[in-house]
C-alpha positions as semicolon CSV with decimal commas, in nm:
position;residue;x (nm);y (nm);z (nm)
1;X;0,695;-0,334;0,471
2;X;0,445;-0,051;0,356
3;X;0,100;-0,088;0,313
4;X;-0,044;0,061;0,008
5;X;-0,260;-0,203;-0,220
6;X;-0,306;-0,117;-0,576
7;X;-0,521;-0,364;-0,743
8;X;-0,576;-0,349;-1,100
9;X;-0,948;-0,270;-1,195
10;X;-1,026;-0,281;-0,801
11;X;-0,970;0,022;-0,701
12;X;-1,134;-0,083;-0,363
13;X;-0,796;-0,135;-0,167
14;X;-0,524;0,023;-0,365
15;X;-0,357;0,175;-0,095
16;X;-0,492;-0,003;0,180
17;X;-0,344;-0,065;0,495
18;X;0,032;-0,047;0,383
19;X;0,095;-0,429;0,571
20;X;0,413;-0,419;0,539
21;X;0,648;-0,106;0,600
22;X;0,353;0,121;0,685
23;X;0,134;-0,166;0,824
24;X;0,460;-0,205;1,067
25;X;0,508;0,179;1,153
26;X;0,145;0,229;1,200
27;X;0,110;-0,117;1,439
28;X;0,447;-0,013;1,634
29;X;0,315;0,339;1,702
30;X;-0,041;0,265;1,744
31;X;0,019;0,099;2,060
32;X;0,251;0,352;2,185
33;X;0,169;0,651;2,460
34;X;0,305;0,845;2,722
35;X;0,272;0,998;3,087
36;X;0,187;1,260;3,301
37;X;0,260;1,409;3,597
38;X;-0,063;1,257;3,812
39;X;-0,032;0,878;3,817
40;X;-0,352;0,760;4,048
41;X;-0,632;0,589;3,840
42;X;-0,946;0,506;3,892
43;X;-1,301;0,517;3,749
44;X;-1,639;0,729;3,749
45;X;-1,615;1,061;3,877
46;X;-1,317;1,033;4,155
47;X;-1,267;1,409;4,117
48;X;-1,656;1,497;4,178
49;X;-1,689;1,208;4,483
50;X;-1,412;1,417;4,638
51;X;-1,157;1,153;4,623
52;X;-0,854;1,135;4,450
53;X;-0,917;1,180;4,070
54;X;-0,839;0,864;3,837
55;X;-0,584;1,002;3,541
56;X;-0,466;0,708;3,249
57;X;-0,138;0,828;3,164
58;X;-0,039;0,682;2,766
59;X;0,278;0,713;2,665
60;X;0,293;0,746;2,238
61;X;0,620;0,742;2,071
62;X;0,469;0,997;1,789
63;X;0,199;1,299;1,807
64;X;-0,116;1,266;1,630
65;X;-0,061;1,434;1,314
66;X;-0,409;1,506;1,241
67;X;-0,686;1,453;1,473
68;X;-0,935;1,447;1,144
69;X;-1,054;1,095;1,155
70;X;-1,047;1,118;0,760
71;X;-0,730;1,205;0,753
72;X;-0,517;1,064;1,029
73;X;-0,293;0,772;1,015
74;X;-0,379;0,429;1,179
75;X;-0,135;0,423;1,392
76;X;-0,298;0,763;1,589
77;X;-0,567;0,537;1,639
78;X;-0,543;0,562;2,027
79;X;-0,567;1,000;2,012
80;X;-0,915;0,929;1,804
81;X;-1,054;0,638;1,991
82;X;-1,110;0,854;2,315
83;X;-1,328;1,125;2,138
84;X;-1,482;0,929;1,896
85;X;-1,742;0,619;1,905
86;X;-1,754;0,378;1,582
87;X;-2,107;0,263;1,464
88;X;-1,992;-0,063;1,585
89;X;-1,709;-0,184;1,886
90;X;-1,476;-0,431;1,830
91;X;-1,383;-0,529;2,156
92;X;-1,033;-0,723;2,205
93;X;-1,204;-0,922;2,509
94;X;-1,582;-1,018;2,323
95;X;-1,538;-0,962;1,965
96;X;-1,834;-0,698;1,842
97;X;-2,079;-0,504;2,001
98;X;-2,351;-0,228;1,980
99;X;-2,181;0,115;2,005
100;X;-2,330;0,416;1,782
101;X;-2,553;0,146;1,610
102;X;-2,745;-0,113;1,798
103;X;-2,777;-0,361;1,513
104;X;-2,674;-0,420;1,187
105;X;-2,628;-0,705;0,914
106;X;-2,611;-0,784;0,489
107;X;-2,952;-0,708;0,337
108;X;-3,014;-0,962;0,058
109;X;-2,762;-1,168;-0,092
110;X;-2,409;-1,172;-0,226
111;X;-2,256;-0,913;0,060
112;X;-2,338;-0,651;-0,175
113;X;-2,521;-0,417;0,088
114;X;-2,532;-0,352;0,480
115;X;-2,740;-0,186;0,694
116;X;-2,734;-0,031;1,032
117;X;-2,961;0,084;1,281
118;X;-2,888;0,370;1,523
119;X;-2,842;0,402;1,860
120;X;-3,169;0,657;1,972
121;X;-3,071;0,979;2,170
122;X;-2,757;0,969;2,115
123;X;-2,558;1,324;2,129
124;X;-2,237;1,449;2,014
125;X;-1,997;1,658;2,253
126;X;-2,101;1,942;2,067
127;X;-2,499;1,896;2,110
128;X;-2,555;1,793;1,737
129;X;-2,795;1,480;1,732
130;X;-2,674;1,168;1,609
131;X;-2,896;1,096;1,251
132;X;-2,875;0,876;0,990
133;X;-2,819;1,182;0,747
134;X;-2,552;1,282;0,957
135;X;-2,332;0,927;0,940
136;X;-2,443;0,962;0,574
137;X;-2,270;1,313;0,534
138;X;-1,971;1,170;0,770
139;X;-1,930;0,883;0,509
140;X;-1,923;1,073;0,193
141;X;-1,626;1,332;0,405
142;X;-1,451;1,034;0,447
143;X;-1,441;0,873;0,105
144;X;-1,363;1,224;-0,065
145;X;-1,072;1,321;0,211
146;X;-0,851;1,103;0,005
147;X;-0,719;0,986;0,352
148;X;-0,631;0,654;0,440
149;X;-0,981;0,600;0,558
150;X;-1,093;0,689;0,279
151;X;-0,863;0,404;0,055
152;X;-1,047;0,145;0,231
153;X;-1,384;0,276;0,120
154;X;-1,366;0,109;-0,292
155;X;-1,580;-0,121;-0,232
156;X;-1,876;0,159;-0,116
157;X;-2,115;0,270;-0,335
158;X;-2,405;0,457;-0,240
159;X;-2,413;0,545;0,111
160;X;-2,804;0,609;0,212
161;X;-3,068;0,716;0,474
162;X;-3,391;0,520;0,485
163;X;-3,501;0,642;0,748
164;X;-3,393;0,895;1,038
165;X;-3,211;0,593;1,198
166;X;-3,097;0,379;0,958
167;X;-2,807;0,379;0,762
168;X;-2,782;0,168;0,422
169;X;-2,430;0,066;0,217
170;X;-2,469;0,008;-0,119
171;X;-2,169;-0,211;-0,251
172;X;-2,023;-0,169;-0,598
173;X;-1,865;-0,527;-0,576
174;X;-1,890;-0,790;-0,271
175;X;-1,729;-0,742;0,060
176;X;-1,776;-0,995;0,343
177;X;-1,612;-0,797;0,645
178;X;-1,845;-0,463;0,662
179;X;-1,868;-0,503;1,009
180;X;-1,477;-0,549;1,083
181;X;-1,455;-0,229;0,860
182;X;-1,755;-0,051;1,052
183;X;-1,558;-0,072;1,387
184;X;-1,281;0,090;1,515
185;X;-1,119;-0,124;1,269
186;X;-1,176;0,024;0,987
187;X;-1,032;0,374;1,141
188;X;-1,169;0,694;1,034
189;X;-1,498;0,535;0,858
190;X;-1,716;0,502;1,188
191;X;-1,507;0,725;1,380
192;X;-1,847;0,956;1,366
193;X;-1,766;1,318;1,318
194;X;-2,036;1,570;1,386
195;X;-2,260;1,786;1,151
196;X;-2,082;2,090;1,314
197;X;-1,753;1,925;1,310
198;X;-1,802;1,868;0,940
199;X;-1,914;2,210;0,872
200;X;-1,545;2,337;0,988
201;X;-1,268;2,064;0,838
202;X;-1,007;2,301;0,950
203;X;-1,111;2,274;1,309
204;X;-1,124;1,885;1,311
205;X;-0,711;1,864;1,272
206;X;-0,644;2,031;1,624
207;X;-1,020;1,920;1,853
208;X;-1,243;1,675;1,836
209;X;-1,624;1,650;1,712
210;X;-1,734;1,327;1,798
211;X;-1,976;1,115;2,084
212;X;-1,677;0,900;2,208
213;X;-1,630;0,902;2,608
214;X;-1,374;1,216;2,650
215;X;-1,283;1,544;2,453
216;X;-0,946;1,682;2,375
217;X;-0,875;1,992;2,630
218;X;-0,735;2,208;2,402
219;X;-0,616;2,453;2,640
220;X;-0,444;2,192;2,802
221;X;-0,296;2,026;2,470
222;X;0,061;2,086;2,322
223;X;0,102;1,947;1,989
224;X;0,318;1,662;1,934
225;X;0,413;1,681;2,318
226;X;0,112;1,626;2,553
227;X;-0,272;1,616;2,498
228;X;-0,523;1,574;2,738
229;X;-0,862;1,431;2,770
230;X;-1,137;1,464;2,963
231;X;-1,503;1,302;3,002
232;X;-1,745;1,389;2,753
233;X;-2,063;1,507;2,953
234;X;-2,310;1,386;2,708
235;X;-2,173;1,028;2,639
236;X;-2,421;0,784;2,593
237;X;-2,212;0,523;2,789
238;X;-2,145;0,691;3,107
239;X;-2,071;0,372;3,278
240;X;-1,759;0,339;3,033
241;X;-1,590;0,617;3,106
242;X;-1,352;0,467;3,360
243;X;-1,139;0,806;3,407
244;X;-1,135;1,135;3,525
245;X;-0,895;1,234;3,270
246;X;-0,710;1,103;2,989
247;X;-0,331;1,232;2,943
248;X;-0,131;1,099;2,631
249;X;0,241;1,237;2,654
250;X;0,504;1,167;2,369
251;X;0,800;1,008;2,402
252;X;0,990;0,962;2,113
253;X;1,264;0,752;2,249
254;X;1,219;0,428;2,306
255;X;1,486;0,351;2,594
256;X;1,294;0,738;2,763
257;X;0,981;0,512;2,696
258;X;1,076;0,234;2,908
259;X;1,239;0,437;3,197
260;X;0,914;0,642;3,184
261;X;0,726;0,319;3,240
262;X;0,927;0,212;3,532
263;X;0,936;0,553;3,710
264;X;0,586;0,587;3,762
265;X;0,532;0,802;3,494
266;X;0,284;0,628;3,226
267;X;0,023;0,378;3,268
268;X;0,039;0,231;2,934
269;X;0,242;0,210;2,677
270;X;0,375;-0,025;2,339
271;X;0,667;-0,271;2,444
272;X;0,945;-0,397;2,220
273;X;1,064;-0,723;2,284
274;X;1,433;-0,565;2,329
275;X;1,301;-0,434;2,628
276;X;1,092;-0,670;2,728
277;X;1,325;-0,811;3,011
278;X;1,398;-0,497;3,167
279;X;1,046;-0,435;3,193
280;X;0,919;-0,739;3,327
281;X;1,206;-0,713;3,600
282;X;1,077;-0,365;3,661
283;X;0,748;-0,499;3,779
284;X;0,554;-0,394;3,494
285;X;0,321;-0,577;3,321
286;X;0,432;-0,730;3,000
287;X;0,201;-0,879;2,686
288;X;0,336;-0,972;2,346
289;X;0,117;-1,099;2,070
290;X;0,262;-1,242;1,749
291;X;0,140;-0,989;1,473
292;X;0,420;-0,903;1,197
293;X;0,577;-1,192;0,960
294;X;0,926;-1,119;0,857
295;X;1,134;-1,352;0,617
296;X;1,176;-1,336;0,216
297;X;0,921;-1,262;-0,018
298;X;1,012;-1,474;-0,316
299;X;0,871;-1,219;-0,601
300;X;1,013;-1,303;-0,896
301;X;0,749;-1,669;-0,943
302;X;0,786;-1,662;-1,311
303;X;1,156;-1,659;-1,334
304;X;1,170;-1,324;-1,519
305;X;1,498;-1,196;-1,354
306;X;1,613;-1,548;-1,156
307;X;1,551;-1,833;-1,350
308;X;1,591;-2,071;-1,068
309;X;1,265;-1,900;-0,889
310;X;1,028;-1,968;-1,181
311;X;1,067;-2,336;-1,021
312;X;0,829;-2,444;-0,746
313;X;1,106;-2,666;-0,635
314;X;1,349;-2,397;-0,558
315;X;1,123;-2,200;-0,385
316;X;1,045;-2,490;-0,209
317;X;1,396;-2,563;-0,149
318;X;1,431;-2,230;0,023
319;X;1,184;-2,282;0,266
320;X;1,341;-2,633;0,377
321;X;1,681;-2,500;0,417
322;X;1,519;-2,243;0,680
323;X;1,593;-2,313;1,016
324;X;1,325;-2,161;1,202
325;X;1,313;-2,208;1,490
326;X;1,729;-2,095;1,524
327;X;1,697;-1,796;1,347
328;X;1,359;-1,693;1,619
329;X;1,532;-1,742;1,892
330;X;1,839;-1,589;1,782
331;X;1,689;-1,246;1,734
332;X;1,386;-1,218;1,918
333;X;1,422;-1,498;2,156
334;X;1,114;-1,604;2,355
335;X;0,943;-1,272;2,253
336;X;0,922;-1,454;1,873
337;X;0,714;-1,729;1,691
338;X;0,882;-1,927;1,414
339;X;0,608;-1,938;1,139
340;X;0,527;-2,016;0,731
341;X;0,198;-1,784;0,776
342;X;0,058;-1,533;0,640
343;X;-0,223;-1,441;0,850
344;X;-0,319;-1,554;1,226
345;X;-0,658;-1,513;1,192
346;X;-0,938;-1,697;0,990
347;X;-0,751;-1,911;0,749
348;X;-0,473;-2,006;0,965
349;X;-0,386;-2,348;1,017
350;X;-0,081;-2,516;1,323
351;X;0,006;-2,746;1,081
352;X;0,083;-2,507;0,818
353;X;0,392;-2,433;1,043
354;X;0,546;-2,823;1,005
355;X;0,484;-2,731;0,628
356;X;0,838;-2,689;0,582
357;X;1,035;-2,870;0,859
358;X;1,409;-2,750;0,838
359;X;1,547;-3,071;0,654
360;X;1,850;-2,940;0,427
361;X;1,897;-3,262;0,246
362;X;1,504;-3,242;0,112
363;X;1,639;-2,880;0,057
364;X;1,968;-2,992;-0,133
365;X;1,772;-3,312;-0,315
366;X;1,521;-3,016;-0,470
367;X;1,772;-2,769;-0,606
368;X;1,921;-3,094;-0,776
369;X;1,606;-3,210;-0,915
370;X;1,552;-2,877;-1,040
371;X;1,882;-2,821;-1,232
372;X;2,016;-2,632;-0,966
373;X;2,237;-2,819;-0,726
374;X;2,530;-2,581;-0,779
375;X;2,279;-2,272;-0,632
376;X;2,231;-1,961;-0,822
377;X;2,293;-1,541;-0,695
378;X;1,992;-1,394;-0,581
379;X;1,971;-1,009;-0,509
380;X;1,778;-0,950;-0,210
381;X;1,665;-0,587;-0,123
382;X;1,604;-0,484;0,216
383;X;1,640;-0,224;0,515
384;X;1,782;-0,224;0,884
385;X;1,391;-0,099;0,948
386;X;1,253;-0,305;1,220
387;X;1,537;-0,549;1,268
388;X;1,499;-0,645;0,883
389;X;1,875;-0,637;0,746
390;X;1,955;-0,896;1,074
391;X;1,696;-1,174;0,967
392;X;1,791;-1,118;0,582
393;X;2,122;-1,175;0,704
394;X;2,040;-1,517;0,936
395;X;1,816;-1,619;0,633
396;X;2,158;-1,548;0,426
397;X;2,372;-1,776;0,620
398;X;2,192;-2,064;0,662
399;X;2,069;-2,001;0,195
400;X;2,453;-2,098;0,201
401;X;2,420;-2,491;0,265
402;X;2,230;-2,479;-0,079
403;X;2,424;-2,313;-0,247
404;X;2,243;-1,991;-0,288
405;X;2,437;-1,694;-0,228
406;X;2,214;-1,395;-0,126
407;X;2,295;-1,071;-0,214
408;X;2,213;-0,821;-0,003
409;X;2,127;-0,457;-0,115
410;X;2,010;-0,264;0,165
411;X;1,853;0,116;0,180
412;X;1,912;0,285;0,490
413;X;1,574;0,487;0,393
414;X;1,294;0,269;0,443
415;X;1,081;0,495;0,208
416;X;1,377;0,401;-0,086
417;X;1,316;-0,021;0,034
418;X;0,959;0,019;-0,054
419;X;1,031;0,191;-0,386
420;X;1,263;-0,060;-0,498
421;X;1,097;-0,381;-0,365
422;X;0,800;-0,281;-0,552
423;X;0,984;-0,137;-0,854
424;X;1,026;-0,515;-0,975
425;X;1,371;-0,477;-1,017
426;X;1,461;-0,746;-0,755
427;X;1,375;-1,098;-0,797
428;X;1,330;-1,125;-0,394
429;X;1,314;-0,938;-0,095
430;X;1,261;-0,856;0,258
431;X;0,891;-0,848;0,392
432;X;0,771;-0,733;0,721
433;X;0,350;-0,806;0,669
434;X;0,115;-0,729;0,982
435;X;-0,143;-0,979;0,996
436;X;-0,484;-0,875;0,817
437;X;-0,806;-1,058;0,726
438;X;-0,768;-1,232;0,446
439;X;-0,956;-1,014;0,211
440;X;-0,761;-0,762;0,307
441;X;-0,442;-0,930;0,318
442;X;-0,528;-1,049;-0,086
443;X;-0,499;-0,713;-0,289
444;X;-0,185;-0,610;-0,047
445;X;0,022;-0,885;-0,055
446;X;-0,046;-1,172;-0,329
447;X;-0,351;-1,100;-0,588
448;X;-0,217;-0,940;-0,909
449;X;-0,236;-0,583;-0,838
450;X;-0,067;-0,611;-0,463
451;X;0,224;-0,413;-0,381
452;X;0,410;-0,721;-0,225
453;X;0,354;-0,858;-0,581
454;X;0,514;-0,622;-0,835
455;X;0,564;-0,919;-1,081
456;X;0,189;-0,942;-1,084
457;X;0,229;-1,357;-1,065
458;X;-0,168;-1,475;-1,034
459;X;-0,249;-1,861;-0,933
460;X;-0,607;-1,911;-1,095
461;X;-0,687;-2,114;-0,821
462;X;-0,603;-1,860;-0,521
463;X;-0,824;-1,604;-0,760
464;X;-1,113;-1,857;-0,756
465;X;-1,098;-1,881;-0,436
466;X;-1,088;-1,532;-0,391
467;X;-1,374;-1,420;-0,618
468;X;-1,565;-1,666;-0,358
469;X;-1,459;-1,548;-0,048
470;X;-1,610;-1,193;-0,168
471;X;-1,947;-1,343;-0,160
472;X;-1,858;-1,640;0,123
473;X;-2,129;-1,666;0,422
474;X;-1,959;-1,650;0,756
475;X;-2,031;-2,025;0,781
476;X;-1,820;-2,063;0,412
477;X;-1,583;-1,831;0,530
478;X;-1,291;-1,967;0,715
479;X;-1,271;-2,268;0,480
480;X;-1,233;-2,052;0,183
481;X;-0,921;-1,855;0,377
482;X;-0,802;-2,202;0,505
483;X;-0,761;-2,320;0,128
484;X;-0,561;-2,005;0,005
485;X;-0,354;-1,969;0,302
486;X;-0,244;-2,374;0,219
487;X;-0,246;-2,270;-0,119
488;X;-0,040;-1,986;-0,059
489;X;0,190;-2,190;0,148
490;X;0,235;-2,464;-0,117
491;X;0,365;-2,262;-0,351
492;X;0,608;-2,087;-0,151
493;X;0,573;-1,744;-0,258
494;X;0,736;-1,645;0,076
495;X;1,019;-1,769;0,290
496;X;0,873;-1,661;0,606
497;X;1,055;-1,730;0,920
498;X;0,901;-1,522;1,255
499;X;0,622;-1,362;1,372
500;X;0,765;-1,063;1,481
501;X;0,528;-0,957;1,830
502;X;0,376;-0,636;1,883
503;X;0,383;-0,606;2,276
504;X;0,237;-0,361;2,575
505;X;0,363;-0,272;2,896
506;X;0,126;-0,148;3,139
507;X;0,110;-0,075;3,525
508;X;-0,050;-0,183;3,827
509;X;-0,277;0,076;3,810
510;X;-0,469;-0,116;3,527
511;X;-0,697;-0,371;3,476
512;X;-0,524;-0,642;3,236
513;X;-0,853;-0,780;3,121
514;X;-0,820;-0,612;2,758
515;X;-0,484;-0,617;2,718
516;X;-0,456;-1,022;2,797
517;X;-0,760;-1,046;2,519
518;X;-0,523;-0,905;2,279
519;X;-0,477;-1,165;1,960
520;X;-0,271;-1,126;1,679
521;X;-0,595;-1,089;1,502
522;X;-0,692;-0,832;1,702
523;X;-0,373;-0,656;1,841
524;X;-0,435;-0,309;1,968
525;X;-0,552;-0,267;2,297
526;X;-0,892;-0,065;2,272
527;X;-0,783;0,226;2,503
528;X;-1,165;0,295;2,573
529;X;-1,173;-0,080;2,767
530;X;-0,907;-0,007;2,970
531;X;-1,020;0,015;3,366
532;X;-0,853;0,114;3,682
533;X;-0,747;-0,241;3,822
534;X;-1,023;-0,322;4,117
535;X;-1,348;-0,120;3,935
């Protein structure tokens, strides 16, 4: 369940968006914030107008870290968001739109280079203008930082300035989703740090250099405990700054989180779907989206360690001997999505998800016509992170009927999982993936080079289709990810069972818009949308 992508000769996304482990930690905490002691909201400038002032109270189960947008984990995405405008917004309730740049697009053929045009006028907090030269020196801060940021930069070569407000990207091989990675998205790359800022990298761990809507108080701020934000007086969107101040308070617990919630005490904060009952019966506002696949990930494909898995049939086998839709509601009840996916973006299909209709005597008929209707041991490595020892275990039970006795080895430390999933001493194991693009799902979980793929199987066909998804127009796009993801599903790599959701609770005091938008393609809530409900 990490999220670090090492591709062989692509450099581009080794380490990329951990999507498993990591993916998880940074997609449970990145939703996650805490209160304060002033609970009215409201837009504009209540506390100017003379009327009650309008405070957002987040409730995060983790402190920022780092507030340098090169350096900071995803899941802090929230703490940078609210100082900090991308060249390009990618709003969860209409898709993308003009922020720091006003327009932007490929520039010849082959997605091998993108250009953007700046916003004009545009100032930072600080009073530095917003230039080309200065995204240009932002970009290069970025790719050096060695951040995670910076790991999703491979694909970036040269990184120019035309003009005083244009911005060129030079590609050193094809990339079709600049502009996904050009928003918020992409974290850290467009979150637009200042020519002063950059002049003092110490400084940009504890404040913030950017042109977002608010700036961290730092006199106000306790790290790791409370920090508080209020509106930046040079924004160049002052109709989106929808509070008077901004107050994120950490809460590690995730019970303290929920009675927070329901006292009054935070406006907005991640759910869990073991929780999600109390909350709802508390009055708060409850939205799950399905985001994380958990089930097996059948590694060994050539049969190195476990015969029996070098056989399309047995993996095959496996999948039909899943009962689904049991083993969903067992554990996550209404909160889960019984699934074969990878991905519910671009690429995924409904039908996919009949793929493998539970049918154990299909199931039992395979492992015969395979040699193996007497089953075979498999060793199964895994971790009670995230709930994943109790669906290895359902997925255990029910591997029985066929004969196939799973053998559980599980590592208390998630960190050791990760190490020995990907040390390809286990033929199979758990995996807990958060939904990605599909070029960004490929060199993380199934090209060559992926972690999630430490026996380095390759299907020539999925890496044709790959090679032409770098390249793909958005019209070619979605076919190209609709024939790997059936691909993918035909020759059950994985044993996928649930989406696992990622969730929000929020209170009265907010508009819902945003968070209702919320897709499992596009999960987080963007904390800038969020409005005082009524404005």
């Amino acid at each position: 369940m990490p999220s670090i992508n090492h591709v062989p000769n692509r450099p581009r996304h080794s380490r990329r968006l951990a999507a498993g482990l990591v993916g998880l930690v940074a997609l449970s905490l990145a939703a996650c914030s805490p209160p304060s002691s002033n609970t009215s909201g409201g837009a504009g400038n209540g506390a100017e107008s003379g009327s009650e002032p309008k405070v957002l109270n987040v409730i995060q189960q983790a402190g920022a870290g780092t507030l340098d947008p090169a350096l900071a984990n995803q899941a802090m995405q929230w703490y940078l968001d609210l100082a900090y405008s991308p060249l390009i917004q990618r709003s969860t309730v209409d898709g993308y739109r003009p922020a720091l740049a006003t327009s932007w697009g490929y520039v010849g053929e082959g997605n091998m280079a993108f250009e953007l045009t700046l916003r004009e006028g545009v100032v930072f907090a600080d009073g530095s203008p917003l230039t080309a030269q200065a995204v240009v020196d932002h970009m290069n801060y970025v790719k050096e930082a060695g951040g995670q940021a910076s790991t999703l930069m491979g694909d970036f070569g040269a990184v120019t300035a035309p003009d005083q407000m244009t911005v060129r990207i030079d590609l050193v091989s094809p990339n079709p989703l600049m502009e996904y990675l050009l928003s918020q998205s992409g974290f850290g790359i467009t979150q637009i740090i200042s020519p002063k800022g950059l002049q003092d990298p110490e400084a940009l761990g504890s404040q913030t250099f950017g042109a977002g809507p608010y700036i961290l108080d730092t006199s106000r701020t306790v790290r790791d405990d409370t920090y508080v934000y209020t509106p930046n007086p040079t924004y160049w969107d002052p109709d989106g700054q929808y509070w008077d101040e901004v107050v994120i308070k950490v809460i590690p617990n995730i019970n303290s989180v929920l009675n927070a919630m329901i006292a009054g005490q935070g406006d907005i904060t991640q759910g869990d779907y073991s929780t999600a009952d109390l909350a709802k019966d508390a009055g708060l506002h409850v939205k799950f989206v399905p985001n994380v696949f958990q089930g097996l990930s059948l590694m060994d494909r050539d049969g190195a360690i476990v015969p029996a898995l070098g056989d399309v049939r047995v993996r095959q086998a496996i999948n039909y001997a899943l009962d689904r839709e049991a083993i969903t509601e067992a554990l996550l009840g209404e909160y889960g999505v019984p699934t074969t996916q990878t991905l519910t973006g671009e690429g995924f299909q409904p039908e996919l998800d009949n793929y493998y209709a539970y049918d154990l005597d299909k199931a039992k008929a395979l492992m015969a016509e395979a040699g193996y209707a007497d089953g075979f041991d498999l060793p199964v490595v895994s971790t009670p992170f995230f709930n994943g020892d109790a669906i290895v275990q359902a997925i255990a039970g029910q591997l029985a009927e066929i004969g196939v006795n799973v053998q559980i080895d599980s590592k208390a430390d998630a960190n050791d999982y990760v190490t020995a999933m990907a040390s390809g001493e286990f033929p199979a194991s758990l995996i807990g993936y958060g939904t990605q693009p599909m070029f960004i799902e490929g060199p993380g979980l199934f090209l060559p080079g992926a972690l999630f793929n430490p026996f380095h199987t390759e299907d020539a066909q999925i890496s044709e289709w790959y090679a032409e998804l770098a390249v793909a127009s958005d019209a070619d796009r979605v076919g190209i990810c609709e024939q790997i993801e059936t691909r993918l599903v035909e020759l059950a790599w994985f044993a996928q069972t649930t989406w696992v959701p990622l969730g929000t609770y929020s209170s009265a005091k907010i508009d819902t818009a945003a968070i209702d938008a919320t897709t499992g393609d596009n999960p987080i809530v963007g904390i800038v949308e969020l409005k005082p409900a009524g404005v």
